[in-house]
N, C-alpha and C positions, 0 to 999 in steps of 0.2 A: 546148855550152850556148848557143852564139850564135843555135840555132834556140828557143829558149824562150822562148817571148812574155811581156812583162813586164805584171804585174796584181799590183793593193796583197793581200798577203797578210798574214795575223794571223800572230804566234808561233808558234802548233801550225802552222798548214798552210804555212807557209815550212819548218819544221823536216823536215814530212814531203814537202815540194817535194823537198829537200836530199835527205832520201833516196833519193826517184825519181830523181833524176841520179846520185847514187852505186852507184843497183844497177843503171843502164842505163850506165854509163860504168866505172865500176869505181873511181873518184878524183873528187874537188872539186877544187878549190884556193879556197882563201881570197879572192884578189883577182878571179878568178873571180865565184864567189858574190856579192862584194859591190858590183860594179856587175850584176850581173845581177836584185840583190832591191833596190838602192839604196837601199843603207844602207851604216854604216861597217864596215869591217875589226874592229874592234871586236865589235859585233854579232855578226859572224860568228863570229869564234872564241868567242863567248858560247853559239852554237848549236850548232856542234860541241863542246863540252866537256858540255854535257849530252846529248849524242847520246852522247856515249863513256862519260858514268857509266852510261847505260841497255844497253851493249853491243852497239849499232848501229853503231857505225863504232871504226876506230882511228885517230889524229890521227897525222901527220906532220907534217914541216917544209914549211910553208907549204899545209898541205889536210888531207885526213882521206882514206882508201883504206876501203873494204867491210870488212866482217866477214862478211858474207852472212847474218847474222841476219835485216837487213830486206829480202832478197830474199824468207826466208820469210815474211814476216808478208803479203805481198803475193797476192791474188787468185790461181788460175790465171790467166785472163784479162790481168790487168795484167803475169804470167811470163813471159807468150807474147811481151810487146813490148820483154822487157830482151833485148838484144842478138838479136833478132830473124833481121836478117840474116844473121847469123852462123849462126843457130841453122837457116834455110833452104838454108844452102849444105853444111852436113853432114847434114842431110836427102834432099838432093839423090842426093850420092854416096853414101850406103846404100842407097837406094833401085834405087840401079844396081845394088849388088851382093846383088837379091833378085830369083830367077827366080818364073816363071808355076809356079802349084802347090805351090811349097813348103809346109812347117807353120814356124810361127814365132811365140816366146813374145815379148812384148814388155813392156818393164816401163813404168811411170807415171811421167812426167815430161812437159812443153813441149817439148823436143827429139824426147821421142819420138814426139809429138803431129802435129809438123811432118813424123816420116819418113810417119806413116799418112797425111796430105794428100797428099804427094810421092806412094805406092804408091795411089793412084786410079785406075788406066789397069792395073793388075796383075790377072792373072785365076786367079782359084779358088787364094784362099790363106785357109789357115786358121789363126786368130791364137787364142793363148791370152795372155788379159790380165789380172789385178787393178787397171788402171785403170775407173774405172766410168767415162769422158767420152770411154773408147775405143767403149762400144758406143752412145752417143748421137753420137757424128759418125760412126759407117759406118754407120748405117742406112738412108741411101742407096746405099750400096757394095751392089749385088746379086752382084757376084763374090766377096764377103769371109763366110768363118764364123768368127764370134765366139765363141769359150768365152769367157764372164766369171766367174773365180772366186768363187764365194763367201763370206764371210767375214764377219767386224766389219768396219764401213765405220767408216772413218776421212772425215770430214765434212768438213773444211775442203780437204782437199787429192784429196778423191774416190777411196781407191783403198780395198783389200778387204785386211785382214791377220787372223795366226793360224792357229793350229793345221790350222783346217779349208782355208784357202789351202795350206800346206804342203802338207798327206795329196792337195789335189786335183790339185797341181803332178806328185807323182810319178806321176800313172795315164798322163802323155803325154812323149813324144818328140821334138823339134822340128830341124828341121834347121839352123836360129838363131836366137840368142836376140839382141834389142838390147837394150843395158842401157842406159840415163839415169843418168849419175852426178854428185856432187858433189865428188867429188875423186879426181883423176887422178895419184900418186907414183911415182917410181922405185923408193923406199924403201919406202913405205906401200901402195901396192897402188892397189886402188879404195875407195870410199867414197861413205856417201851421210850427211845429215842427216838422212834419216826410218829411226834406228833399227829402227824398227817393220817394214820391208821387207827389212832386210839380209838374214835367213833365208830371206824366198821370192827372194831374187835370187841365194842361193847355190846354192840348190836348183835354181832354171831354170839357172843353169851347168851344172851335172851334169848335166842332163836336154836342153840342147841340143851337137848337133856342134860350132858354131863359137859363139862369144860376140865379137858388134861394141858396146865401147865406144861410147858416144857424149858427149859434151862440151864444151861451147865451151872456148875459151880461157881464160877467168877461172878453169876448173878445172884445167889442169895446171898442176900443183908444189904443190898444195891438198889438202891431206887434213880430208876431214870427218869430224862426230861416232862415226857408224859402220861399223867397217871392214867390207866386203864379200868380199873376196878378192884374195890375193897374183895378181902379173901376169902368172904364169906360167899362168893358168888364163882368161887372156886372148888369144885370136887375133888379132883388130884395133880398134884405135882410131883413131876418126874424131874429127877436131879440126878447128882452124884454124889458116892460117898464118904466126898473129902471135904461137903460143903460145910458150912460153920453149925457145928453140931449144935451153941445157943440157939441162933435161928433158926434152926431146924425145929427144935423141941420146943420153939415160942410158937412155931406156922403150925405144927400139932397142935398144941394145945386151944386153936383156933377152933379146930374141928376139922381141919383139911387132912386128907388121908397125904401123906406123904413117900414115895418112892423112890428110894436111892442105891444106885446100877457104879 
């Protein structure tokens, strides 16, 4: 937070400050916050206690830690810049382990956003996606062929669900699939927050040879609203190297090859 330039802020836009540093950092702290909006400690824990009745964050001793509800309430755009680098350096090493020509399903998320940047220099691969803001950034990519599934579009967060996703998932075979998730268990498997895609992301398991997790750190030991599929139906996970080294060394000991950038 020391790089966050300080400007007189109203109630609402301090509260939803607080949240942009909680979902690009993962935690507040209290004394933190309050020389940084200069105001009292007081204050603060005024702001986080109704952050927490509205179930945006959950309060600790001395700060409040994520929930990751207000990561979603947040733009694409503004997704792309919570933990960014992180999200670049697992992009990176996917990207290494995707040759010239493949076919490759890819699912809708900011991570996986970052690996189609990273595969710019890749030739003659053809991508099957339900993100719809996959086929508006490669339309420069003259080596890339785009399936976009079609479907109900789901508006806010850009991607294609339903029935007719499914039916069109099974007509292709991909040599891998990258998955974007929201929660990465030893226990619990994978998981994502958008309900609504868990089915078409079971279904691209089936339907590709290898399935590469992808993940920042903030998702392992995190299991989200809906379950995607147990870990045994996972090849590799790509992470970071600050993730919780227990979990880490539980999701090995599963048999999943694990990666951390």
């Amino acid at each position: 937070m020391e790089d966050e330039k300080l400007i007189e802020y109203g109630t609402e836009e301090r509260r939803n400050k607080i949240l942009e540093i909680l979902t690009r950092q993962g935690k507040v702290k209290v004394n933190q916050l309050s020389r940084l909006f200069e105001i009292s400690e007081v204050t603060i824990r005024s702001d986080l206690a109704k952050l927490e009745s509205m179930g945006l964050l959950e309060r600790v001793h001395g700060g409040a830690v994520s929930t990751y509800r207000a990561y979603y309430r947040m733009s694409i755009s503004d997704r792309m810049k919570a933990n960014a680098e992180e999200k670049r350096r697992i992009a990176a090493e996917v990207a290494s382990m995707i040759s010239d020509d493949d076919t490759l399903m890819i699912s809708s998320g900011t991570t996986t956003l970052y690996v189609l940047e990273e595969l710019k220099n890749a030739k003659n691969l053809t991508i099957v996606t339900n993100a719809i803001y996959f086929s508006q950034e490669s339309a420069n990519l003259r080596d890339f062929n785009i399936i976009l599934l079609g479907g109900i579009l789901e508006p806010r967060d850009q991607f294609t669900y339903g029935d007719d996703v499914i039916n069109q998932v099974k007509r292709y075979k991909a040599d891998k699939f990258i998955l974007s998730v929201d929660g990465i268990n030893s226990e619990d498997g994978i998981s994502t927050y958008h309900y609504l895609e868990a089915e078409i992301n079971r279904q691209m398991i089936a339907r590709a040879n290898k399935t590469i997790v992808v993940g920042d750190y903030t998702k392992v030991g995190r299991t989200s609203f809906a379950h995607i599929s147990p870990l045994e139906n996972v090849d590799v996970i790509v992470t970071n190297k600050n993730a919780n080294e227990d979990e880490i060394n539980e999701i090995k000991e599963k048999g999943v090859e694990v990666r951390q950038v």
